[in-house]
C-alpha positions in Angstrom: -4.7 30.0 -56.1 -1.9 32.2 -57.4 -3.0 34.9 -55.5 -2.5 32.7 -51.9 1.1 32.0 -52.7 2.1 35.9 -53.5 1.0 36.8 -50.1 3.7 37.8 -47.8 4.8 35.4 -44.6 3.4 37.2 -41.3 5.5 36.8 -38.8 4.1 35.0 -35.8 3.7 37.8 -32.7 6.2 37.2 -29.7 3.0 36.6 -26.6 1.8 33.7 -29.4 5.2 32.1 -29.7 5.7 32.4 -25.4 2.3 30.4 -25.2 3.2 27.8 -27.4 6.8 27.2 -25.5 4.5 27.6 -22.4 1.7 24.4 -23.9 5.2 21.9 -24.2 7.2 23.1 -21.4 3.6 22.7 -19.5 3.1 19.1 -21.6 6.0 17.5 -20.9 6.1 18.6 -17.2 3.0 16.9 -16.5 4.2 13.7 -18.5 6.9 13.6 -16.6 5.0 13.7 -13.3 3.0 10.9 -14.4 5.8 9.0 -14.6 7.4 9.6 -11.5 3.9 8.9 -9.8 3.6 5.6 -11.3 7.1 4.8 -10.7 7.1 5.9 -6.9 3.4 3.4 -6.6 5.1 0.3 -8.0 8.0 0.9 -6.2 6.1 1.4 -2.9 3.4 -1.0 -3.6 6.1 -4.1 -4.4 8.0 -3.7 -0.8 8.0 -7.0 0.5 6.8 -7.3 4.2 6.6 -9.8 6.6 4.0 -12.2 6.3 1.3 -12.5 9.3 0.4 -15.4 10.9 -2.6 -17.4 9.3 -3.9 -17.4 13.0 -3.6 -15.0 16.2 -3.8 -16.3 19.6 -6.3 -13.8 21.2 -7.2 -13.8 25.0 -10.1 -16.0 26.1 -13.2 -14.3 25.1 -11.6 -11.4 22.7 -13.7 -10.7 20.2 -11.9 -8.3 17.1 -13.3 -5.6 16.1 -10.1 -3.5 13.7 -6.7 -4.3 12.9 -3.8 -1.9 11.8 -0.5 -3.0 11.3 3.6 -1.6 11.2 6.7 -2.5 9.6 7.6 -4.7 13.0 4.3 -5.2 14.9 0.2 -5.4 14.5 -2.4 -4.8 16.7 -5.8 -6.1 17.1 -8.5 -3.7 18.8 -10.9 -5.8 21.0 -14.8 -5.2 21.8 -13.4 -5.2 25.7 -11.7 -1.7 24.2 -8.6 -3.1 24.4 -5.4 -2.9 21.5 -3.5 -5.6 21.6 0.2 -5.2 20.2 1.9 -8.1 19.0 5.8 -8.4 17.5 5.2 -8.9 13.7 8.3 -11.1 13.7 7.5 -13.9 16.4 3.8 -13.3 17.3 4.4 -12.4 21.1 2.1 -9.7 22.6 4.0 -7.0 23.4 1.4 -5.1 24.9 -1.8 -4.4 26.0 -3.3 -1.2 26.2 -7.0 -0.3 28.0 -9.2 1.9 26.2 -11.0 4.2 28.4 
């Protein structure tokens, strides 16, 4: 055991001491990005937006088929191949457009 503790200290070579700064400059990087990723979903994903009406007044015989929606209007794509755009706000169609 006395032997062990006589030897020299090697010092450690300068392309090993750049990889280790590289591993925790690399490590916290990525931690950080993490974060931000997280923080930018719950601040996106909390937005409040209007609500929607529990019921749309469709046309006589409309059938939906897909919805998409905005920050101030949705719109309801028909089997006829119709979209109809409504105002988010008051319900009103704003517009229909024929599909050809």
């Amino acid at each position: 055991m006395d032997e062990l503790s006589e030897l020299p200290e090697q010092e450690e070579p300068a392309n090993l001491r750049f990889l280790r700064r590289m591993v925790t400059v690399l490590t916290t990087v990525m931690i950080v990005g993490v974060l931000v990723v997280i923080g930018l979903l719950v601040t996106r994903l909390s937005s409040e937006s209007p609500i929607l009406p529990s019921e749309i007044a469709l046309p006589d015989g409309a059938k939906p088929v897909a919805f998409t929606q905005a920050a101030d209007w949705y719109a309801i794509v028909t089997d006829a191949n119709e979209i109809l755009i409504f105002d988010r706000f008051t319900g009103a169609l704003q517009q229909t457009v024929t599909v050809e």
